[in-house]
Every structure is written in C-alpha cells, then in structure tokens.
N, C-alpha and C positions, 0 to 999 in steps of 0.2 A: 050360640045355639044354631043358629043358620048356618051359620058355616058348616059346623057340624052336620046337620042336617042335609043339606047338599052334599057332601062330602059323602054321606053315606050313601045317598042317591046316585051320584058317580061310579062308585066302586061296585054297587047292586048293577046299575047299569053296565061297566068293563067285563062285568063277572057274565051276567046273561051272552054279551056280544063274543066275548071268547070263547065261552061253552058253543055256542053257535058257532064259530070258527074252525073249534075243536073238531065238533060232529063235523062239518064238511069234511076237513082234511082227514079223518077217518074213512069218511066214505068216498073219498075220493084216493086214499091210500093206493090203492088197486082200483081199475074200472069197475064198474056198475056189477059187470056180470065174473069177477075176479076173486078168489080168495087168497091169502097169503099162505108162502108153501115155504117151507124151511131153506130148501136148498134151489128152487124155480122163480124164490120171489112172488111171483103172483101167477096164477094160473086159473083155467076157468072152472067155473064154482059150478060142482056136479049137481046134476037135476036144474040147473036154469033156465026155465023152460023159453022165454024170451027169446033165444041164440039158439034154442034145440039141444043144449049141452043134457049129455044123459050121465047115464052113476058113474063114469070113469072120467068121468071132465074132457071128452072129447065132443066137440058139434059134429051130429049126426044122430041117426036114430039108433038107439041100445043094439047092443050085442053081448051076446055072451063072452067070456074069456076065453074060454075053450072053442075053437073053431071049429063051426059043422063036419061035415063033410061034405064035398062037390061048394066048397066055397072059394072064394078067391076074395082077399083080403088085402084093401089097399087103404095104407097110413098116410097122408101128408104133413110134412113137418113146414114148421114157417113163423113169422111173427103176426103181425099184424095184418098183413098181405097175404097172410094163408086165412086166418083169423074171420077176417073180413065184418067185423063186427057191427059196422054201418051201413052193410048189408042186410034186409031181411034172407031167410035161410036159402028160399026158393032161390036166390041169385047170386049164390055164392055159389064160386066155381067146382068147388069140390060136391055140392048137390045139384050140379047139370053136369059134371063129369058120371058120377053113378048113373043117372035118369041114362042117357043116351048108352053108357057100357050096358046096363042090364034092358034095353029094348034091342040094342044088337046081338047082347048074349042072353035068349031068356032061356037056356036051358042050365045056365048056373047060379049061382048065389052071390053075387057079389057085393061089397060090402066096401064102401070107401069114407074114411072117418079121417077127421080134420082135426089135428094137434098143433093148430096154431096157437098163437095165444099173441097179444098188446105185450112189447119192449121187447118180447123173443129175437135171443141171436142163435148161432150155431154153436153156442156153448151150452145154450137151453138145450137146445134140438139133440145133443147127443148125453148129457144127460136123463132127459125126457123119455131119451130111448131105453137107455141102459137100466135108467132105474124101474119104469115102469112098463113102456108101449112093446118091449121084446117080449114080455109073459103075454104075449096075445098073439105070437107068431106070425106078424105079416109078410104077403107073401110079397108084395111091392112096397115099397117108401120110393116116394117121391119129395124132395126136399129144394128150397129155393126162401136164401136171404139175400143180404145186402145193405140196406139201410140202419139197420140197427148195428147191425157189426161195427159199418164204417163209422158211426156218431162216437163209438166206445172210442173211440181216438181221441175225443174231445175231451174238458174236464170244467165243465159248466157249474156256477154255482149251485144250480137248481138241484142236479142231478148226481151229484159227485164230491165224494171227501177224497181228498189227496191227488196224488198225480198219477198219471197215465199207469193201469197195471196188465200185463199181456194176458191174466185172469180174467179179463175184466172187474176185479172187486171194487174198482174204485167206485163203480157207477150201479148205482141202487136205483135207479128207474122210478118201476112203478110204487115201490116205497119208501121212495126218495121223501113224502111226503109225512114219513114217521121219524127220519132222519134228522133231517135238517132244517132247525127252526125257520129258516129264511123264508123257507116253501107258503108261512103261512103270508105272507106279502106278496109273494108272487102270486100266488092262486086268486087274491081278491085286484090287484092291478092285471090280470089276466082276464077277469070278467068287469071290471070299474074303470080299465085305463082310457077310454073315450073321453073321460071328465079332463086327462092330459094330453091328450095323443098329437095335441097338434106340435108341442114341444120335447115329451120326454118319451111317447110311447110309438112304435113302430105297429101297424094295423094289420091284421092278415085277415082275409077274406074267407071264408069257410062254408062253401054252401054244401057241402053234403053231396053223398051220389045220386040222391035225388033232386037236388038242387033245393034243396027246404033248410039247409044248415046245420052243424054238427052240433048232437043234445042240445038242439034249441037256441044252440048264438052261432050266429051269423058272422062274429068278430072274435078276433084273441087280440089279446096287447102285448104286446115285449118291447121292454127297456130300450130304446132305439141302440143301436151299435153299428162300429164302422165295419165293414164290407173290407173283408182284407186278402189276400193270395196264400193258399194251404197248398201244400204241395206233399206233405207227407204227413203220413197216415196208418201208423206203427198197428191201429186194430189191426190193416187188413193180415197181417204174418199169422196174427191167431186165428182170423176167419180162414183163410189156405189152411192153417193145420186144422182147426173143427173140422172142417167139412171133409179134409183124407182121412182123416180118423172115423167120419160116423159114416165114410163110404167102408174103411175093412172092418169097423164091427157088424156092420146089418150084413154084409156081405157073409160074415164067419157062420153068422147066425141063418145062414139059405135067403135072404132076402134078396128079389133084384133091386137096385138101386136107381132111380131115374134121378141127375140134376138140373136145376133151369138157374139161368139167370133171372136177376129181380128186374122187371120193366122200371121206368122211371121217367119223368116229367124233365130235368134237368137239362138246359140248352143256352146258352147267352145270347141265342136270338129270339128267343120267345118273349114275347109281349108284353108289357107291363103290368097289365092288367091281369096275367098268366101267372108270371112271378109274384103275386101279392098272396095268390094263394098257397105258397110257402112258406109253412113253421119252422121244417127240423134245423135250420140255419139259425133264425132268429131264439130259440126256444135253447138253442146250445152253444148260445153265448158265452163268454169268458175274458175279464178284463177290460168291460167294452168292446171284443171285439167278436167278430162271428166270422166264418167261411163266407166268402163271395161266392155267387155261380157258378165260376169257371171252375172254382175248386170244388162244387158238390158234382159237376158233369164229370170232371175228371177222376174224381174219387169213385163216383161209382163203375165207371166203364173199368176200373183197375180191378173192382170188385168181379165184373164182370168177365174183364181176363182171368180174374185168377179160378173162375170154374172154368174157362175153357182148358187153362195148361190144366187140371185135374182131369178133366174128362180126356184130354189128350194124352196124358204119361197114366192113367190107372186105367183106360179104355170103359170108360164109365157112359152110360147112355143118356142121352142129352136132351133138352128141349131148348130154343134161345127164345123165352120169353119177350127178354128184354128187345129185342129186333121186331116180335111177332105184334106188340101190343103198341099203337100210334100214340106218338105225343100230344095229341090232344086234350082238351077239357072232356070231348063226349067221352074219351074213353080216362081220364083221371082227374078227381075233382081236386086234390091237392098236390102233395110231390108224388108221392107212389102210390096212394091208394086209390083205390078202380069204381067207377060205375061197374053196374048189368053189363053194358056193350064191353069191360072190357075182360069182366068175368067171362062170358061165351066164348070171345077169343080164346083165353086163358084155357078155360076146358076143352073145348075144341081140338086145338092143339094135344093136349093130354090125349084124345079122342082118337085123334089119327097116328098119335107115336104109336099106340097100343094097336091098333089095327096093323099098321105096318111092320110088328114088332115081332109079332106071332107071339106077344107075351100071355095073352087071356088064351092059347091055346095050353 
C-alpha cells in the first residue's frame, strides 16, 4: 500500500511539474508580446499596449488604413533589430526617427510605423509586405536584416527539423517551442544550467540595454560546444534574392525604398568579457558544434556585401548602418541588439538621408 501510495504521489507530482512546463513552453511559444500567425510564425499581438503595438500589430501609435491626405507614410521592416523589444518605446529608433521628421516637417502628417517583429528575416519582410503592410500604401519602406537570415544556414536541434532548406522551412524559430519536444530541456537548462555550468553548460552574460538584464536573468546556459571554422553560408543566396525581390515589389507598388546594412558586435579582437555576451553562436548549435567568431564576423560582412552589390546593380538608396553604429557595449549590449545611444545613431542617420534626399519633399 505504500508503495502504491507514493507511487501515486509521484505521478500527481510528474503531472503538476509538466502541466507547469507545459504552460511555460506555451507562453514562451512566441515572445511575451507575440501571437502565432499561420504563414509569419509569430508576429506582434495587436493592441499590446507594453510595446505600443496598435490594431494592425505594428509598434507605433494607430492609424487609419486609408492614408490622410498631406501625409507621408513610412513602414520599417526588420527583425528583432527593427523590433527592438527590450527597448521602452521612447527609444526605439523608429519613435526618434518620427519625433525629429515631424519637428523639421510640421506642416505635414507624418507617420512612421515599425514592422519588425523577434526571428524576422527577409522572407518575413516580404511576405509581411505583400500579404498585409501594401493595403496601407507606404510611401517609404525602409528595410535592414542580417542576422537572422545568416543563422537560417544553420540546422540547430533547438530550432530546426531536417536540413538546410533555401525556403527557410527547415527553421521554425519562434515556434520551434511547439515542435519539438526537445525545446522542453533546453528551456529549463537555459534558465537552471548554473547548477552544471562549470562542466556541461557554456554561460552568456546578458545585461540588457539598460544594463538590468534580459526578462529578469542576467544568464543563459547552452550545452558547451566546440568553436569551429564556417565558411559557408547557403541562407545568404535566399537573403540576396528576398531582398531584390521586396525592393521590385514596393518599388511596382510607388514605394521608395531605403536599404541599410545590419550593425553588428562581431570582431576576433574584442574582449572576453565582450564575447560572453554572445548567444546566436552558442543557442545554434548542431552536433556539438557552433560557428567561431571569425565565422559570425565574416558571415555577416558577406551579409553586408550582398546589400551593397543590390544597392549597386538596382541603384537602390542606401544607409551603411553597419559602419555608422560603434562596436562597442555603450552602443550593443549583446551581438546585434542596441542600447538608446545606439538607437539615436540609427535614427539620426535615417534623419539626414531624408534631409538630403529631398524625399519628405
């Protein structure tokens, strides 16, 4: 009878701690502020007021569908680096891009709305477009990836069934966590791997743009793995084609198009203490093994050519982010993502193309 007894005590207790597992990896499916979208994956969840997302799941303040008149309408497309999620709203670059365009221009209506979203590549972004953000007729899109395209090369347990596909379908991202049972181990050695880290878990540092830590930890764990030499990188053929492609559809549809490169932290001379604060290597592991440094620096500046040859063979208008915004911590607290100082940059820039551009004329 004890046995029994216990026995059923176990399983009442397995059942409770699952259910509870269950519900995180739920809500953890998609980000906080994320709903799942049939064909986007996850995108951001209209009216959340948190992020300023309004009824069309874009961050920014409402607008109509139908465009005033005497308005000037600018879309940014992007991931997470448009997104800016760990950003409060005020210092997200696309809300001090509007601030400064409508104190230089206050005799018109301008209106600048952020279609980033967490895992976005330029497969999202022209999708995004086509299926939704063209019924609102902007008169600018401004667009800038990189990091998430490049990663889609990789074929991580976490994140990915089968192998490498030039779709991207292999890599289910942000609901990778509905996929594939594995996710629910990783999730709790991602928040519990300190109890191993000095032998099985590799530690990344995470303090946030305000230096207080990301949702509250200050650490991520991942599976230690070797550090190896990448040299190719089959996403970038599909990032080069997205992005010719969502320059002649906004183009067909009256849109001008601005591209930037993605900035990025990535250098084999930076610090130790610099590199710690690096996931997307360790987080996109595969076999034990992950991309070294040298291969995320060189991956991304390949990224970063392949919007120059666009901008150069389709005469496309340009901003080079990636040169404008310093490698440092003040200005990114992780691999790509930005404090305040390096948001201002970022708009800034946007700032003076359009002054110079005669485009708000």
């Amino acid at each position: 009878q004890k046995i029994v007894f216990f026995g059923v005590i176990g399983i009442a207790l397995w059942m409770v701690v699952d259910r509870r597992i269950e519900k995180e990896m739920t809500k953890r499916a998609t980000a906080a502020a994320d709903s799942t979208h049939a064909f986007l994956q996850n995108t951001p969840r209209p009216g959340y007021a948190k992020f300023t997302i309004n009824r069309w799941g874009f961050r920014g303040e409402d607008i109509e569908k139908k465009k005033p008149a005497n308005t000037t309408r600018i879309f940014v497309f992007g991931g997470s680096t448009v997104f800016c999620g760990r950003l409060a709203t005020k210092d997200v670059h696309t809300e001090i891009l509007k601030e400064k365009l409508r104190a230089a221009y206050p005799d018109r209506n301008i209106e600048v709305q952020n279609l980033g979203a967490d895992w976005h590549t330029t497969a999202h972004s022209l999708v995004k477009y086509q299926l939704h953000a063209q019924d609102f007729e902007p008169d600018i899109v401004i667009i800038f990836h990189g990091i998430n395209d490049l990663m889609r090369s990789l074929t991580p347990d976490t994140f990915t069934v089968g192998g490498f596909r030039p779709d991207y379908g292999h890599y289910y991202g942000a609901i990778a966590n509905r996929i594939n049972p594995k996710n629910r181990m990783q999730l709790i050695n991602m928040q519990m791997g300190f109890w191993f880290s000095d032998f099985r878990f590799n530690r990344v540092y995470t303090p946030g743009p305000y230096g207080d830590g990301t949702h509250g930890s200050k650490m991520m764990f991942f599976p230690k793995a070797e550090a190896v030499m990448r040299e190719n990188w089959p996403s970038l053929k599909s990032y080069d084609r997205n992005l010719r492609e969502f320059v002649s559809v906004t183009r067909r549809k009256g849109a001008k198009v601005l591209l930037c490169t993605q900035p990025f932290m990535y250098d084999v001379e930076q610090p130790e203490d610099v590199q710690q604060r690096w996931w997307f290597a360790p987080s996109h592991q595969a076999d034990g093994k992950m991309p070294n440094v040298w291969s995320m620096e060189h991956g991304m500046k390949q990224a970063r050519d392949h919007v120059r040859d666009i901008v150069a063979q389709l005469e496309v208008d340009y901003v080079d982010l990636e040169a404008a915004v310093p490698k440092t911590t003040d200005y990114m607290h992780d691999d790509v993502h930005y404090t305040p100082k390096a948001t201002e940059v970022i708009a800034t820039k946007w700032f003076e193309f359009f002054q110079q551009s005669g485009w708000m004329d």
